[in-house]
Structure formats: C-alpha cells, structure tokens
Backbone bond lengths (Angstrom), bond angles and torsions (degrees), N, CA, C in turn:
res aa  C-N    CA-C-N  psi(-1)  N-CA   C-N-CA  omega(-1)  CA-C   N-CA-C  phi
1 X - - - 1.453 - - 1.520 107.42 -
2 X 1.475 111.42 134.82 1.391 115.11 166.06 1.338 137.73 -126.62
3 X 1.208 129.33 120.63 1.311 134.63 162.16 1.704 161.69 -115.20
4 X 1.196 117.71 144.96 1.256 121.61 -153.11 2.008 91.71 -97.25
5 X 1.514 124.13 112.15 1.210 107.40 -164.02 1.755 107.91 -98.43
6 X 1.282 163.76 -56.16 1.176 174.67 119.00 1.283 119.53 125.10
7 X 1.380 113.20 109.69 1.657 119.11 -161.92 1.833 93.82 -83.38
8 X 1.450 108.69 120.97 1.391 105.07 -162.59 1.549 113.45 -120.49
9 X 1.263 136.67 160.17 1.834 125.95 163.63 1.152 101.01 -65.05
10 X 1.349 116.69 -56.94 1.301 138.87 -163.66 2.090 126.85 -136.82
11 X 0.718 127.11 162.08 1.504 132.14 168.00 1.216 130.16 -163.87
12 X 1.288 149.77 119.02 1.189 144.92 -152.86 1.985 98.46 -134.75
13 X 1.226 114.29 159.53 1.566 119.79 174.29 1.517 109.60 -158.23
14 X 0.981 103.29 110.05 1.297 138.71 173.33 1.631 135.20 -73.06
15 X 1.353 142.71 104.54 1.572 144.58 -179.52 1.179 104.73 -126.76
16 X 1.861 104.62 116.00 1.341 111.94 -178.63 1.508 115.98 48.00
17 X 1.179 128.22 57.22 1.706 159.28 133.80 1.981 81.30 82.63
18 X 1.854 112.07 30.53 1.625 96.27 -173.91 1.613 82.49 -113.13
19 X 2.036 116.05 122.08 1.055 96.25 167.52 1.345 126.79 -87.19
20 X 1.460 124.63 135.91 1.466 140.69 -171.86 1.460 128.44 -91.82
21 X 1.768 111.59 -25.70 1.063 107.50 160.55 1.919 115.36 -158.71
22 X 1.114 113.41 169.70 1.872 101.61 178.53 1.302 89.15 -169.26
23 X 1.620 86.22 161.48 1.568 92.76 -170.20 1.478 104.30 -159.47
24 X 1.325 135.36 118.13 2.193 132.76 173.94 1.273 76.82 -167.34
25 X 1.915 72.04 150.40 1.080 124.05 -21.31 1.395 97.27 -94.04
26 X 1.610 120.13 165.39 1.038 146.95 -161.78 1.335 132.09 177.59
27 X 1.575 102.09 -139.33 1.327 125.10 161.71 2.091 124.65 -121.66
28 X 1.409 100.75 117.59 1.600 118.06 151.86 1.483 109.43 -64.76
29 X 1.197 128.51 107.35 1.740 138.58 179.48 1.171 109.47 -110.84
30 X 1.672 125.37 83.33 1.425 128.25 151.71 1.504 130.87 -40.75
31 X 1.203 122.29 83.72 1.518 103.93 172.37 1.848 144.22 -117.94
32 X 1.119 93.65 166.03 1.647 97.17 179.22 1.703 111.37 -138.43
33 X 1.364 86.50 119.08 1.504 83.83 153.26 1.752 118.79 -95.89
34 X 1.318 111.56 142.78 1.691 140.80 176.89 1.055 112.44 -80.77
35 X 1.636 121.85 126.58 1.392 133.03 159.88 2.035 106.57 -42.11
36 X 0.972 77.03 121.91 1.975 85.49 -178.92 1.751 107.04 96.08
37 X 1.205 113.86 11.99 1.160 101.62 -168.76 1.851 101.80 -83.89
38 X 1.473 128.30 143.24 1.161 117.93 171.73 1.416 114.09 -93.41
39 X 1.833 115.71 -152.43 1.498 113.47 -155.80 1.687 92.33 -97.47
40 X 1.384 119.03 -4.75 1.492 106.04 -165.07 1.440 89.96 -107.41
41 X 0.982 145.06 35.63 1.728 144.09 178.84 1.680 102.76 -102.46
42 X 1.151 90.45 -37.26 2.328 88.10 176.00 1.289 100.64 -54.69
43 X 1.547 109.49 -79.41 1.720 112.87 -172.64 1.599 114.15 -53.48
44 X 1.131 129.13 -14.17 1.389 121.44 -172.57 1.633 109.28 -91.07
45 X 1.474 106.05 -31.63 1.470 131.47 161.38 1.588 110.94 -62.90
46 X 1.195 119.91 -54.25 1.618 119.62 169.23 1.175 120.72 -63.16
47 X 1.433 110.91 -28.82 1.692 106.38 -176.99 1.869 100.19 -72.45
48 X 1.319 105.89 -63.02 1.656 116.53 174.13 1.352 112.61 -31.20
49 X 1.231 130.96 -30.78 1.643 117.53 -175.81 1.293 104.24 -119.01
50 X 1.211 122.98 -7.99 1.504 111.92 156.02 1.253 139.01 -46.42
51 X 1.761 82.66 -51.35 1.612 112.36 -166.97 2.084 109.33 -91.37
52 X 1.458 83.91 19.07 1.969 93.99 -161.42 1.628 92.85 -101.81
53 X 1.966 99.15 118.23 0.767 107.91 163.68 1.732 141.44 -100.32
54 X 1.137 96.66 116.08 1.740 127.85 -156.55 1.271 120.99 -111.35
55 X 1.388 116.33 -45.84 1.503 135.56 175.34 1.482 105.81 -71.44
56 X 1.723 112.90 172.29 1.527 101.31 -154.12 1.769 93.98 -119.94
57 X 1.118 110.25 162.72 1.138 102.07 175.91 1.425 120.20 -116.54
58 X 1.339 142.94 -160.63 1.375 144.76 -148.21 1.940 99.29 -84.84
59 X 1.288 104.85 11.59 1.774 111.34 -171.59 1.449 99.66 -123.47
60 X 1.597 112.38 -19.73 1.133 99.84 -159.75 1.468 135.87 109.57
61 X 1.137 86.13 -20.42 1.959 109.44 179.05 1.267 121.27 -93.30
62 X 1.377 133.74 130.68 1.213 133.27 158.44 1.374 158.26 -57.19
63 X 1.941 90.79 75.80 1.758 116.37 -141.82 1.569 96.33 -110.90
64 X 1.135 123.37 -17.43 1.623 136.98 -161.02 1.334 105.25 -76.27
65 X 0.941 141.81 172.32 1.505 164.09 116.48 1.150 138.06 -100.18
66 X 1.592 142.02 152.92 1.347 143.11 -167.89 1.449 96.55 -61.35
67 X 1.483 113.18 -47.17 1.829 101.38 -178.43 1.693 104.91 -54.43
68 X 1.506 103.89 -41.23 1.953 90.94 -163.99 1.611 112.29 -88.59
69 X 0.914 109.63 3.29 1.672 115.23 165.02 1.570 113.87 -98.02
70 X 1.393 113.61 -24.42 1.703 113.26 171.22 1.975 93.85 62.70
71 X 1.470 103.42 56.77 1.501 94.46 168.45 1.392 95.58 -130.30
72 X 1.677 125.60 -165.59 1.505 119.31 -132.99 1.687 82.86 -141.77
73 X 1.545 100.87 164.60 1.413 103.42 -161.26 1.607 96.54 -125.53
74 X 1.248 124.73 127.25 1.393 117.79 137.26 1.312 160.78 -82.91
75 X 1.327 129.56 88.23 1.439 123.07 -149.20 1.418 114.32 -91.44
76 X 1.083 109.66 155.09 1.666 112.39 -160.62 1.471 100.69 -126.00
77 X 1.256 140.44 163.28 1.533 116.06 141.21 1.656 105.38 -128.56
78 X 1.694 108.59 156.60 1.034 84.07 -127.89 2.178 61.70 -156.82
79 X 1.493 126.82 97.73 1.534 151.52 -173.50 1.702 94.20 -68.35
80 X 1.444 118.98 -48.92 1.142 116.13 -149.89 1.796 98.29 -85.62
81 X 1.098 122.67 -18.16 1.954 101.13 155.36 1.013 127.73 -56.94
82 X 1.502 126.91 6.45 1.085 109.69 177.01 1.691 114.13 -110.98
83 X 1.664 94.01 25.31 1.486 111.41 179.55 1.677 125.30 -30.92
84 X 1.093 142.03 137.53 1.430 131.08 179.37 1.889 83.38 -118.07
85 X 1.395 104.04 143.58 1.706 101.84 -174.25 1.473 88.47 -111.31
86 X 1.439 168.60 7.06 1.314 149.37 -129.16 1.164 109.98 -85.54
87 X 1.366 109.54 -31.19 1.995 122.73 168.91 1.408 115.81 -110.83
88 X 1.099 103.55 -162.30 2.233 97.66 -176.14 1.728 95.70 -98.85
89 X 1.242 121.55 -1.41 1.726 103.60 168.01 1.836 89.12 -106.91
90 X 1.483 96.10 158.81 1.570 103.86 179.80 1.472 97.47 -106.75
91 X 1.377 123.05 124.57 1.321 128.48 155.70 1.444 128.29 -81.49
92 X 1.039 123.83 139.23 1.629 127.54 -172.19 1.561 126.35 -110.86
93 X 1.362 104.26 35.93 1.781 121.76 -152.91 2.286 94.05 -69.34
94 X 1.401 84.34 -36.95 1.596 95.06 177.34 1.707 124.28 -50.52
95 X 1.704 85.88 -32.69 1.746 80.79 177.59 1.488 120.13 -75.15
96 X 1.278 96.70 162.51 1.472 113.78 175.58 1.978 113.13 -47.32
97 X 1.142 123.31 152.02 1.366 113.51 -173.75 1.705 91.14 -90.98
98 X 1.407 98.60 140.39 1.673 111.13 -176.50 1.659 116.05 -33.61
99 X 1.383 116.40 -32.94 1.685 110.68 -177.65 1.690 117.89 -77.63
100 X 1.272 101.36 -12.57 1.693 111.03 -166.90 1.558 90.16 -116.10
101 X 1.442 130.82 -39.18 1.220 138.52 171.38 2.007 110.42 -53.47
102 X 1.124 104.85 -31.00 1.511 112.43 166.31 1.411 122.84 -81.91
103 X 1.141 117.32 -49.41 1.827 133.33 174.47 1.564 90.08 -59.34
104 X 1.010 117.39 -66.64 2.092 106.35 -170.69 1.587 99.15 -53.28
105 X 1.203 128.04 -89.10 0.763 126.90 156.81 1.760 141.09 18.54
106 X 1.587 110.99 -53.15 1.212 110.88 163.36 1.392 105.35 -121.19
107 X 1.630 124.83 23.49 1.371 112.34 129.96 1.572 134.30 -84.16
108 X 1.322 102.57 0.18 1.345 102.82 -152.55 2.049 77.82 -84.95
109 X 1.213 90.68 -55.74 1.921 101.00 177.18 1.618 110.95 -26.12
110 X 1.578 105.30 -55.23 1.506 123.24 -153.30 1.645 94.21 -71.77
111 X 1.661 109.06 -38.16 1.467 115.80 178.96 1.804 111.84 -61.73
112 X 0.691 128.93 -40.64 1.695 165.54 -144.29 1.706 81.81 -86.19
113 X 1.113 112.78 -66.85 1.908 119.70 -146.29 2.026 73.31 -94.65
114 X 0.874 148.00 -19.85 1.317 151.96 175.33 1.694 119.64 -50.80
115 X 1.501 91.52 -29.29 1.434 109.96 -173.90 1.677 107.58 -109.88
116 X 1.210 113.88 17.50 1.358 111.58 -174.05 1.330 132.24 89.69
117 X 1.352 131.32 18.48 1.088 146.16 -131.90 1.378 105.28 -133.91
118 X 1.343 138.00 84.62 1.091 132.57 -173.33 1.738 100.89 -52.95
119 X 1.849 124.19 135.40 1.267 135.54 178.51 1.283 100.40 -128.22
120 X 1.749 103.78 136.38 1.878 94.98 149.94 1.823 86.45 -120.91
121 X 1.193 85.69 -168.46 1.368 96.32 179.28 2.068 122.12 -155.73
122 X 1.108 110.06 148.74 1.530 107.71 176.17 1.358 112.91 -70.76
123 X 1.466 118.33 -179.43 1.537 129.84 177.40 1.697 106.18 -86.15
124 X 1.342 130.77 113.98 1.602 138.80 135.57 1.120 108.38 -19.49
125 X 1.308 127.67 109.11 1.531 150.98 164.63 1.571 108.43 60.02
126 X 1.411 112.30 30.51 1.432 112.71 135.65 1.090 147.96 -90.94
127 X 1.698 125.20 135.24 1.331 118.50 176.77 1.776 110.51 -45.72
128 X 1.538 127.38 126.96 1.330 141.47 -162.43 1.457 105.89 -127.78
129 X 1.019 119.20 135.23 1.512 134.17 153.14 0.931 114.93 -111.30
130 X 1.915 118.41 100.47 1.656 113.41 162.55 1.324 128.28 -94.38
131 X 0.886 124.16 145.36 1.523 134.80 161.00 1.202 137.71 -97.39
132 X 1.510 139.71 123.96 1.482 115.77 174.88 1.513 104.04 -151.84
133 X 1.155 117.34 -155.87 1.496 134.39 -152.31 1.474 92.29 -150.29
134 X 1.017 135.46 79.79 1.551 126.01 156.16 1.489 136.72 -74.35
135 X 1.688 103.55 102.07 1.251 114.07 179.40 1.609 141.66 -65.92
136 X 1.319 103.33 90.87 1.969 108.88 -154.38 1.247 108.60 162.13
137 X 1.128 110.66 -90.38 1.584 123.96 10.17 1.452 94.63 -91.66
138 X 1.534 99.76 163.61 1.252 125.82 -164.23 1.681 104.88 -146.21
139 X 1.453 107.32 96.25 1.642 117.69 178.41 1.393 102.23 -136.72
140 X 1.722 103.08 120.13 1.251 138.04 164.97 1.300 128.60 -97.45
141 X 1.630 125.19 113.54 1.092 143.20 -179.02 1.436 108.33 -70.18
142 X 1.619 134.89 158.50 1.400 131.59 177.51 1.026 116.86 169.53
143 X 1.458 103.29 114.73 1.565 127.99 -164.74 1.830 99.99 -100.51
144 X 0.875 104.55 115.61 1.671 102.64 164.27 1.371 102.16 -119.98
C-alpha cells in the first residue's frame, strides 16, 4: 500500500462540481492499494499515519500527531501512485486491480476513522477535483 500524506488547513474533493468530502485542518490522504497487497496493509497503513508525527507542537516542532491534535483526515484514492516512469507514458500494471483496489482502500479509511479520527472520503474511480491548503508544507511519501 502506498501513500502520499499532506498536512493541510484545509482540503476539499470534488465529482462533477458535487462536493463529497473535506477535511481542516488535518490530513489530505493519497492512496493506493498494490498488486500483492494483503488484508492487514489498511490497518497497518492507518495505524502508521495516525500515530505520524507531523503537526507542530507548543515549540514549534514536529512532535504532534493526527491522534494528538484531534484533527480530521481526508482520504482520497488515488491508481496513479502506482506510476512506473521507465518511458514518457506512465504505466500502472503495479496497482491493485480496481475491485481489491476499492476493498483496501475503504478499509484503509474504515481503519483510519477506527482510531478516532474523524474521515470523509472521495469517490473510487471517479473523475475528482481536489483542493487543499498545504500546511508547511509538509508531504510525506509511504510505502508499506
């Protein structure tokens, strides 16, 4: 499983001008599920960015976490991280196939909001328009 994490003010995602989910401040949660990925990669992925400290604390430093700030997550999913670049088109043979790519996917969410974490989330294999506010900015890559 992979993800793109983004410590945000705000984030909003959008299908067909209907908005579907938003979330500040917090977290923007890019995701992918991976061909080979099994059933314990959501929760092991939810526990890891829960517990990821990113947010700043009373110094200024980045000691916090989404649990110790009590802010809200937006999850996205999101086929094209699993880009392969070797030529000038990116192929995506790595990702998860769309039916198992959905089930991870809205476990990884269900894992996520599991821990206390208020989640909304975008539409699975809809065209999306996101928006956000990146606070830092601060974007974390993460391969599990």
């Amino acid at each position: 499983m992979r993800a793109l994490v983004q410590r945000v003010t705000r984030a909003a995602v959008h299908v067909a001008d209907e908005l579907v989910g938003q979330t500040g401040p917090g977290l923007l949660i890019l995701v992918c599920a991976m061909e080979g990925d099994d059933d314990s990669r959501p929760a092991a992925m939810a526990a890891k960015i829960a517990k990821l400290r990113i947010f700043r604390d009373a110094a200024g430093l980045m000691n916090r976490s989404l649990l110790d700030t009590g802010g809200s997550a937006l999850v996205v999913s999101q086929f094209t991280l699993a880009a392969d670049l070797r030529g000038n088109r990116p192929g995506f043979s790595t990702a998860a196939r769309p039916d198992r790519g959905n089930a991870l996917y809205l476990a990884f969410a269900a894992a996520l909001a599991g821990h206390g974490i208020a989640v909304e989330t975008g539409r699975f294999g809809a065209e999306m328009q996101v928006s956000l506010v990146n606070d830092g900015p601060v974007t974390i890559w993460i391969d599990l």
